[in-house]
matplotlib code that plots the C-alpha trace (Angstrom):
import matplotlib.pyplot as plt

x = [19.5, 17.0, 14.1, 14.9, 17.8, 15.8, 14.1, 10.7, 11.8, 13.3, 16.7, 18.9, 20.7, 24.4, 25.0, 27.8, 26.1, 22.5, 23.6, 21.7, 22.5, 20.9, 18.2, 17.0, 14.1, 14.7, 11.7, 12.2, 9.8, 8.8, 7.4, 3.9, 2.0, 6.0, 6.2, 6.3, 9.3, 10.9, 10.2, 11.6, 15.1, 15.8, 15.5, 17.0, 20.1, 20.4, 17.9, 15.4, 12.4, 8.7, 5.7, 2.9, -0.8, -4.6, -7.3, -9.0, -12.4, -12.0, -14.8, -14.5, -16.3, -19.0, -16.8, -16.0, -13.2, -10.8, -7.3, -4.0, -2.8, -0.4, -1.2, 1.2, 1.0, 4.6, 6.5, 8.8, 10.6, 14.3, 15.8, 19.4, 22.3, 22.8, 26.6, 27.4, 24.7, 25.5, 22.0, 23.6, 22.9, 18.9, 18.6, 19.4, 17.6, 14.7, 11.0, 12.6, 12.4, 14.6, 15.4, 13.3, 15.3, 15.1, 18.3, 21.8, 19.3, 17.6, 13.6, 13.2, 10.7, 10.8, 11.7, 8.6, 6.1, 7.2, 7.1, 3.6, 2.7, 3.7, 2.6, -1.4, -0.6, -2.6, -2.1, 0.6, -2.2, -2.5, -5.9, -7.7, -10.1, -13.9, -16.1, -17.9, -20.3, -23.3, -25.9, -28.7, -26.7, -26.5, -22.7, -21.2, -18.4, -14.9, -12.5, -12.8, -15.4, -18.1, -16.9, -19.8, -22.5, -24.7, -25.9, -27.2, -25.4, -26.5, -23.4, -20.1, -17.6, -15.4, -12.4, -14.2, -15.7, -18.5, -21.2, -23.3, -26.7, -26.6, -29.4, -27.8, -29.6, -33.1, -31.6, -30.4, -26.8, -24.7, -20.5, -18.4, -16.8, -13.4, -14.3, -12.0, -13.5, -16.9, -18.2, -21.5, -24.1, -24.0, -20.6]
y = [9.5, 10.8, 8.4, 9.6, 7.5, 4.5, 2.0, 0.8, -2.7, -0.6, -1.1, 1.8, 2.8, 3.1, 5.2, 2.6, 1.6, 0.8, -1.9, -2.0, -2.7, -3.9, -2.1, -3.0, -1.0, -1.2, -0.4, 2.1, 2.8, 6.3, 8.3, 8.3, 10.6, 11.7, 10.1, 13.1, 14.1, 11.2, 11.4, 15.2, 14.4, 11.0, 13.0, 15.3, 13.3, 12.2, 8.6, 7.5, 7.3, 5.9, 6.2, 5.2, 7.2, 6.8, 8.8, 8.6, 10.8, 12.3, 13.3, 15.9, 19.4, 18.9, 18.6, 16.3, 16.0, 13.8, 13.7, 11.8, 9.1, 6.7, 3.3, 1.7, 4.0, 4.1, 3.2, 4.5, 2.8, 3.8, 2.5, 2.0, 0.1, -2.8, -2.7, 1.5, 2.9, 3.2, 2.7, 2.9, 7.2, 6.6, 5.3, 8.8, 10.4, 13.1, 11.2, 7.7, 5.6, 2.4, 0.3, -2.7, -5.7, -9.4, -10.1, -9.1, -8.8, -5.9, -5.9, -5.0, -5.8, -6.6, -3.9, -5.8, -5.0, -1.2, -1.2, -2.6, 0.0, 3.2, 1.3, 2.3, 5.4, 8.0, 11.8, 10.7, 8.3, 4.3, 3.6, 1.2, -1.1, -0.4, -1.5, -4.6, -4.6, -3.0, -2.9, -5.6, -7.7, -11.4, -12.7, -16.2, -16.1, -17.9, -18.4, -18.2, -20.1, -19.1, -20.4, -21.1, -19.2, -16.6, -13.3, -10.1, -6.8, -4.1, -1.1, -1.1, 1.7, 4.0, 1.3, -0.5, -3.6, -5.0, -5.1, -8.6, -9.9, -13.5, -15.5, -18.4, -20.0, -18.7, -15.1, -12.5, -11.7, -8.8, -9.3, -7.1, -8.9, -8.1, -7.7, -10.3, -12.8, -12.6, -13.9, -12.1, -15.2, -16.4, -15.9]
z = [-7.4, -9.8, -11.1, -14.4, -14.3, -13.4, -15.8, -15.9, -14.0, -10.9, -11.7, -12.6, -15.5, -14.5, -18.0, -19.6, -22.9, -21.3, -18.8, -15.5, -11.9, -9.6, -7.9, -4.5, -2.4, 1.5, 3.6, 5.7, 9.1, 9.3, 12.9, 13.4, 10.1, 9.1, 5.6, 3.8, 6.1, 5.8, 2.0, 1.8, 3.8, 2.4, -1.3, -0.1, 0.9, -2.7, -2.2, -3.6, -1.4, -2.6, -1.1, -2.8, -1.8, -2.1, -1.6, 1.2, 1.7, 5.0, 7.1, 10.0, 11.6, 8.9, 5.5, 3.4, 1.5, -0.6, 0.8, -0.2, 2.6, 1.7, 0.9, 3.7, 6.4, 8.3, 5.8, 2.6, 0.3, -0.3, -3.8, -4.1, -5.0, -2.1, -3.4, -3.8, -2.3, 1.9, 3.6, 7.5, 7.4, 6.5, 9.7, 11.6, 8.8, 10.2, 9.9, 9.6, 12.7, 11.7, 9.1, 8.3, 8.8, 9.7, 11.7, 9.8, 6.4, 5.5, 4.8, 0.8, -1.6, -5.0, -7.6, -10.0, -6.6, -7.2, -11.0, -10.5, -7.9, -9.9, -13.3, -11.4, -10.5, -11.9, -11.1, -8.3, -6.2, -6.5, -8.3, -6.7, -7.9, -7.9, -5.6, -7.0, -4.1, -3.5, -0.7, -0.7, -2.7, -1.7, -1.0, -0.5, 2.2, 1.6, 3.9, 7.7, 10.2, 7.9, 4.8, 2.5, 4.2, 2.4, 3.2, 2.3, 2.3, 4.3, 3.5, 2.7, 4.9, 3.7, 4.0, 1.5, 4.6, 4.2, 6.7, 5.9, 7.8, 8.1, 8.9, 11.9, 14.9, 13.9, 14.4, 11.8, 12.6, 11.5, 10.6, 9.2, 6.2, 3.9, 0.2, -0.4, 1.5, -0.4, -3.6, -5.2, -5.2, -9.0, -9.3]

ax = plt.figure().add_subplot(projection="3d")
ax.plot(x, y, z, "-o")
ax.set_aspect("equal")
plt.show()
């Protein structure tokens, strides 16, 4: 199962005049840091595993450097036909811990959620939006128990939180915040 043979939507061409079939991607749980195993032997079995990366800097013994991690962290997806393709053996596969599945129906997501993913990919990693933030900027919350209340940043981490002083009860207060529940003040 090569992606060359699959189209832009996720779905496969089955090479009889340009129809398609059905493409479905099961999510597959991998062992602790093993993606790329997983990856390597489910490929290697003839599936088609994804697994979307980022960079990450990585800080450690006084370096710092840019390094891929992947963008869901235990997981791989594994595209194939529900009806041809036989998904039982990716369980036993070397890296892969189980099969994602609710009850007698396995876990899958949408082939337009994968499309979308690899339609950002740039040089094999996921680019993610730009930080919007910056320090000493003044953000409206939303969201939450403190929906509506403004503060100033003070940094942003390296997984993109916000750290926000909020002025309650006569003291200054520090919260870490996700970007996505802030609004830049003006906005």
């Amino acid at each position: 199962m090569s992606s060359a043979d699959t189209t832009s939507d996720g779905n496969r061409d089955d090479g009889e005049g340009g129809a398609t079939r059905a493409r479905a991607w099961i999510v597959a749980a991998t062992h602790p840091h093993k993606e790329g195993l997983a990856f390597a032997n489910l490929a290697r079995q003839g599936y088609e595993p994804y697994c979307p990366m980022i960079r990450r800097t990585r800080r450690h013994a006084r370096k710092i450097e840019e390094v891929r991690r992947p963008l869901f962290p235990g997981y791989v997806f594994v595209g194939l036909d529900p009806d041809r393709d036989p998904w039982r053996p990716i369980r036993s596969t070397l890296g892969v811990r189980s099969v994602v599945h609710f009850g007698d129906r396995l876990g899958h997501v949408d082939a337009d959620f994968v499309a979308a993913l690899r339609a950002r990919e740039q040089d094999g990693v996921i680019a993610l939006p730009e930080r919007r933030f910056s320090p000493g900027e003044q953000v409206r919350l939303v969201g939450g128990p403190m929906d509506g209340l403004v503060g100033t940043i003070l940094s942003i981490d390296a997984r993109g939180r916000l750290r926000v002083l909020m002025d309650m009860v006569r003291q200054s207060v520090r919260v870490r915040v996700e970007p996505g529940h802030a609004l830049a003040v003006g906005a």
